[in-house]
Structures are given as C-alpha cells and as structure tokens.
C-alpha positions in Angstrom: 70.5 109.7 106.9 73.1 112.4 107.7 74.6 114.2 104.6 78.2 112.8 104.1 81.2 113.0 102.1 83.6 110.6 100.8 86.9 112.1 100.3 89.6 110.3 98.4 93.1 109.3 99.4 95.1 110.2 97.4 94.5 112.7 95.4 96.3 116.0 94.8 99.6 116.9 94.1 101.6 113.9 92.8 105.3 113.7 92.9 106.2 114.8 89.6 103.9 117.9 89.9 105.4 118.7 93.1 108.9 118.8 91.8 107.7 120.7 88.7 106.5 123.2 90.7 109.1 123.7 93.3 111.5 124.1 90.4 109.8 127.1 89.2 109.7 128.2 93.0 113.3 127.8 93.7 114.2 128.9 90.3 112.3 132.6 90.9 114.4 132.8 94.0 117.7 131.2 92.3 117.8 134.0 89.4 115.2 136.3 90.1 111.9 137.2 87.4 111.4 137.0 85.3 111.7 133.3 84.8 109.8 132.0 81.8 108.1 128.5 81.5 107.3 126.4 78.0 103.5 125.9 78.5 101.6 125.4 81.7 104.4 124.2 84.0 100.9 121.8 85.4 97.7 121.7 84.0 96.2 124.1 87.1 94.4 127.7 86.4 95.4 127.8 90.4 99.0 127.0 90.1 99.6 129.1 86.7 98.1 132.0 88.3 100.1 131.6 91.6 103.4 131.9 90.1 102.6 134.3 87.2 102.1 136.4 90.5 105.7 135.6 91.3 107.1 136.4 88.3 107.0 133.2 86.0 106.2 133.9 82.7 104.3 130.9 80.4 105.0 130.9 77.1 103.7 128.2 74.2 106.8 128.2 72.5 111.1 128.7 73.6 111.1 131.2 70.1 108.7 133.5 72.5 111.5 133.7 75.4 114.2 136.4 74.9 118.2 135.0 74.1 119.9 134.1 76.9 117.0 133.7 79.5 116.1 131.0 82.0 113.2 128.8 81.1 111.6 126.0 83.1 110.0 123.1 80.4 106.7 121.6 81.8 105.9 118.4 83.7 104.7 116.9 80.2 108.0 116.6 78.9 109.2 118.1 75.3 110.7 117.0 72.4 114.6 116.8 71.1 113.4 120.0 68.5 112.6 121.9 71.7 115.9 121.3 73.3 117.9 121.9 70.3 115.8 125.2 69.3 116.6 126.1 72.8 120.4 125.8 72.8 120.1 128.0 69.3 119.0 130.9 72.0 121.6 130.5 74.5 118.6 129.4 76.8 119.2 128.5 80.8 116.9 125.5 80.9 115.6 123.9 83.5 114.0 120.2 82.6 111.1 120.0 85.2 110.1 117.0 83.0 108.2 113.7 85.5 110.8 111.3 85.9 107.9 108.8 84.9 107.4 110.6 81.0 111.2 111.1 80.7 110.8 106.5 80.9 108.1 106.6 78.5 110.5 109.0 76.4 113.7 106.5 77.0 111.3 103.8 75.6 110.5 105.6 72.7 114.1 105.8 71.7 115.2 102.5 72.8 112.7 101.1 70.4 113.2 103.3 67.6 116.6 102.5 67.5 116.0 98.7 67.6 113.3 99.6 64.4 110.0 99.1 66.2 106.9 100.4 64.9 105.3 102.3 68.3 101.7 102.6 69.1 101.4 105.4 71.4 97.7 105.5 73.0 96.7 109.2 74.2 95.3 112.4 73.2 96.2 114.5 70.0 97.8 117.3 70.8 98.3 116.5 74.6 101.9 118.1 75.1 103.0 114.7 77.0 101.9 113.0 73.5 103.7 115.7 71.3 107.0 115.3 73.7 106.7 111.3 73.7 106.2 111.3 69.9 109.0 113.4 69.1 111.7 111.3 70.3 110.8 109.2 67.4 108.5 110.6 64.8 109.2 108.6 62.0 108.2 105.6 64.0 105.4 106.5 66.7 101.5 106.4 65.4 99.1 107.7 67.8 95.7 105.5 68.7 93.7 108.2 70.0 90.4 106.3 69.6 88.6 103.1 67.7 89.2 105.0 64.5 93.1 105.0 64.8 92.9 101.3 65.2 91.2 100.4 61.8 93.5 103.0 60.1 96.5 101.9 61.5 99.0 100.0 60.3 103.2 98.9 60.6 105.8 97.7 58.4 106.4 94.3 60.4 103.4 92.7 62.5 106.5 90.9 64.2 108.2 94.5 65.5 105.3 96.3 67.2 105.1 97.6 70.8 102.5 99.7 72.0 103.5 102.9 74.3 101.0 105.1 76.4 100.7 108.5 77.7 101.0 108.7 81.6 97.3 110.0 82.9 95.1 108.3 81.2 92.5 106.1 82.4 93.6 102.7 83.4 90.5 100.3 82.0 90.3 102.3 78.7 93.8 102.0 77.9 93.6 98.3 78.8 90.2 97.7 76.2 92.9 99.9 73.6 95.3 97.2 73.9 93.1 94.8 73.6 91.5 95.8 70.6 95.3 96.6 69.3 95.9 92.9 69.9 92.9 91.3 68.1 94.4 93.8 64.9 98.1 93.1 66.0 98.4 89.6 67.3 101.6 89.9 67.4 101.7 93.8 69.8 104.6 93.8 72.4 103.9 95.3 76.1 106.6 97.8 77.3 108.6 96.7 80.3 106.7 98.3 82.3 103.4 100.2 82.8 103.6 103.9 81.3 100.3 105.2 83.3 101.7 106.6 86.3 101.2 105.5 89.3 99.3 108.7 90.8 97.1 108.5 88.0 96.4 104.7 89.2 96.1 105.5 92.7 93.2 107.9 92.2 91.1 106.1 90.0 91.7 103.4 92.1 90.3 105.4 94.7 87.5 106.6 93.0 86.6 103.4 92.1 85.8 102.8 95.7 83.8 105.5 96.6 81.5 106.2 93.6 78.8 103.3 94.0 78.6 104.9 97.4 77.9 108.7 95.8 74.6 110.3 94.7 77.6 113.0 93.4 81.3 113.2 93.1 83.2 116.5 93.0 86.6 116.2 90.9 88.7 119.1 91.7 91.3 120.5 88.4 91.4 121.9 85.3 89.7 120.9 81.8 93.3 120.7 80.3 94.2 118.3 82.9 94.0 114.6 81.3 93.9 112.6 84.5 91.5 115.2 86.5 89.0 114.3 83.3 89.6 110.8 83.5 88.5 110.5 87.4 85.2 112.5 86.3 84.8 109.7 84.0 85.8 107.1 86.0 83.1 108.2 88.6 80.2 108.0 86.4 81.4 104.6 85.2 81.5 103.3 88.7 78.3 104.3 89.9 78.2 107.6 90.7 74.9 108.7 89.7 76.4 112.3 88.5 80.3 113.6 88.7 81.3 117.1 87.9 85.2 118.8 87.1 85.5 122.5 89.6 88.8 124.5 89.5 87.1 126.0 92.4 84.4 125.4 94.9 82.6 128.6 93.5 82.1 126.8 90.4 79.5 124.2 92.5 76.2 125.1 91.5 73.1 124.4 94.4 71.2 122.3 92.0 73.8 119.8 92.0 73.3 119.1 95.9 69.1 117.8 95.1 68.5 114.9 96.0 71.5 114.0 97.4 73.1 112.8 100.9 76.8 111.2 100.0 79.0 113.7 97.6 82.4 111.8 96.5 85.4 114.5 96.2 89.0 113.9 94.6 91.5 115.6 93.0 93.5 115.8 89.7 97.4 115.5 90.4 97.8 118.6 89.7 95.8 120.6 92.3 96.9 122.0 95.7 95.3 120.5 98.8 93.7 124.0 99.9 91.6 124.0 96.9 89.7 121.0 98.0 89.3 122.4 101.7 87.4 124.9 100.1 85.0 122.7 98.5 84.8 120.7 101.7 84.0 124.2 103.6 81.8 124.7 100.7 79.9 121.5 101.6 79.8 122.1 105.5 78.2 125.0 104.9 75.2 123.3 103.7 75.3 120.5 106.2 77.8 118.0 104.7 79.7 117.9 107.8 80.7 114.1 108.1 83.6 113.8 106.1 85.0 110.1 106.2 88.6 109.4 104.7 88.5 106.0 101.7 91.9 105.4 101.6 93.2 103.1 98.4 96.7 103.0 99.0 99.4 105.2 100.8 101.8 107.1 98.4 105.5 108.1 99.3 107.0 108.4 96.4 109.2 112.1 95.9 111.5 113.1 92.8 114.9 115.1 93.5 114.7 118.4 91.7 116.2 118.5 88.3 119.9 118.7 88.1 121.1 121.6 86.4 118.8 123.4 89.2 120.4 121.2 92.2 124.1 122.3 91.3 123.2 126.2 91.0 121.3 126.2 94.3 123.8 124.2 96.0 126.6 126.6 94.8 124.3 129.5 95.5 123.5 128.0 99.1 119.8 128.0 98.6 118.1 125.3 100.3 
C-alpha cells in the first residue's frame, strides 16, 4: 500500500486568531515599535517570534509596559482589573480579545448580576479562564477536573449555570456536564455553546481521520489548549499514536516505523506554512499522496477591533 497522508480541513488559523494577529500587524504599522502586547497575542512560538521581529513586545503584565504606550491584549481575553490598571497608565489599548470569549465574558456578567452561582469548566491558570473568571469572581468556581466536582458546591441548587472555556475538547466537556448534573440536578446550560466553533471544527475533523492513521501529526504549541486537545482527541479516536510539533524539525524518524497513513492538523493558532513544511517533511520520505478529509467549510471573519478601525481609517491605512 502507498504511504499516504490524511490532512485535515480545517485546521489552522481560526478567525479570532486571525484578527488578533492582524491587529498587532496593523497596529506596528499604525504607531510604529515598539508596540507591546499583554501575554502571547496566540499561543504560537511561530507567531510570537514573527512579530517580536517586527517590533512587538510581549509582556505578562500592563505594570511592565511604560505610561502612555500602545498595548495590544491577547486573543484570550482579560479581566475588568487589567483594563482598569491599564487606564491608571494612560495606556493606548487595543482589545484584540475573540469575539467568541468576549460572549462567554458577557455571560459571565449577565449571570452575576442576576446572582447565579457559575461553573466555569477549563484549565487553572489558562489566561481565557483567568479573563472569564474575572468578570465575576465572587461568583465563578472553576471545575478543572473530577476533583472540582466533589469539592464543589453553591449557595442555591436552583441558581446554577455552568460556563466553559472556548478550546476545549468537545466530548470531555460534555461527560463534565454530565457529571455536574448527576451533583447538580438542577445545573442551567448557557444560551449557547461556549467552545468555539474552530475548536469544534477540528476535532470534528480529526475525528474522521484518526481510525484511518497508524500516526497523526498535530501542528502548535504546548501552551495552546485546543492544539492539545486534537493530540488527544486522535489517540481517543483510533489513532494508534499522535504527537504535538511547533515544527516539522521536531518529527523524529522513529515515529514513521511501521507506518503507511500519517493524519496531520493544526491548532487554531498556527500559520498554514508551517504545516507545508511537515507535508514536505513527509514527501521527502515517500508520503507523497496527500488526500484532503474535509469536515465542514469555515467562513466565518471578525472586523478588527474598534478603537484600531477608527485610527486607521483616520490615518488612511488599509
């Protein structure tokens, strides 16, 4: 049998990363360097470097950016404390925040306000989960695992609603809710589904092509939440192994024993010519069928943020 490869549709760059990082692009050329950025604007080595090489400057906190500066706030959203620490400064800033954890954020509020008790399912520390949790600290819990479940517990079984962080993986989130609900008969749904839709749309796609993989190669970051999540989504599906790469140099020779069908994806966060170069990586040891599994079609694209619209619209930047 010829070797193949089964390369997933989508993958890559989702909308909200895509507007993240124009707005760090445009905002270089708007003001000139150095522009500084809360955190890693996406969770890419790739990206970070890319535009550290233009000039952006990451920073952990808005107390490490100098008074008066421009500074860009990641994809992953921030918290009210951020924003207010950052007016303090006299800080330009630019909110490159997804429109789809700026909902999960409105949520947060809305249900504060109305005295829920939220159950936010993600990852300690995550900066989406910090950001998320922030709008309402005083009634947000995080479930990050079975053990947050038996230690959890709210003021009225009756006002309960559980939240989610945006990239994580689909079927565990759903078994968290369920196990939520057999502790919380009672547990509201939001509106509407917090896990994005990219993050869907690739482990959908995975899903598809890892029975058909002796290996699947995810390309992203460790930092990246959803470019874990499709790593472990292969191996649940059938994949016999599934690795995470920032970069086809990373692909070790061993891997490729023993095997004729390599899956590859994508976290949302990584640029398209970073997977050509694991396909080329492939090709050069005879991998040279590559088929296309497409899950679904994605057309979906965010305006830039506003305060960055009106200052390139004034300045006649396109």
């Amino acid at each position: 049998m010829a070797k193949r490869v089964l390369l997933a549709a989508p993958r890559g760059y989702c909308a909200g990363v895509d507007r993240a990082v124009i707005a760090v692009q445009k905002a270089l050329d708007l003001y000139g360097a150095p522009v500084y950025v809360r955190k890693q604007i996406v969770h890419n080595k790739h990206v970070v470097s890319t535009l550290e090489a233009k000039g952006a400057i990451f920073v952990e906190e808005v107390s490490e950016v100098p008074e008066g500066a421009t500074v860009v706030f990641s994809a992953h959203g921030v918290a009210p404390t951020v924003h207010e620490e950052s007016a303090k400064r006299n800080l330009r800033t630019i909110d490159a925040t997804c429109p789809l954890v700026t909902k999960v954020h409105h949520e947060a509020k809305r249900f504060a306000k109305e005295d829920y008790d939220i159950l936010l399912i993600g990852h300690e520390g995550h900066e989406e989960v910090e950001g998320t949790a922030g709008e309402a600290p005083d009634h947000v819990t995080l479930i990050d695992g079975i053990e947050d479940i038996k230690n959890a517990t709210v003021r009225d079984e009756k006002k309960v609603i559980w939240l989610s962080q945006t990239t994580l993986s689909v079927d565990e989130t759903l078994a968290t809710v369920a196990s939520l609900k057999q502790k919380f008969p009672l547990l509201q749904d939001p509106p509407s589904d917090d896990i994005c839709y990219a993050t869907q749309n690739r482990q959908q796609a995975i899903k598809q092509i890892a029975p058909q993989t002796d290996l699947v190669i995810v390309v992203g970051s460790t930092n990246s939440s959803n470019s874990v999540r499709l790593v472990e989504v292969s191996k649940e599906y059938g994949a016999r192994n599934a690795y995470l790469v920032d970069f086809a140099s990373e692909i070790q020779e061993e891997w490729l024993v023993g095997v004729e069908t390599v899956g590859v994806s994508s976290g949302a966060s990584v640029p398209e010519n970073l997977v050509d170069d694991v396909l080329d990586w492939l090709a050069a040891r005879e991998f040279n069928d590559v088929q296309t599994i497409t899950a679904t079609e994605e057309s979906l694209t965010f305006a830039l943020p506003q305060e960055l619209r009106k200052d390139l619209k004034d300045a006649g930047i396109n």
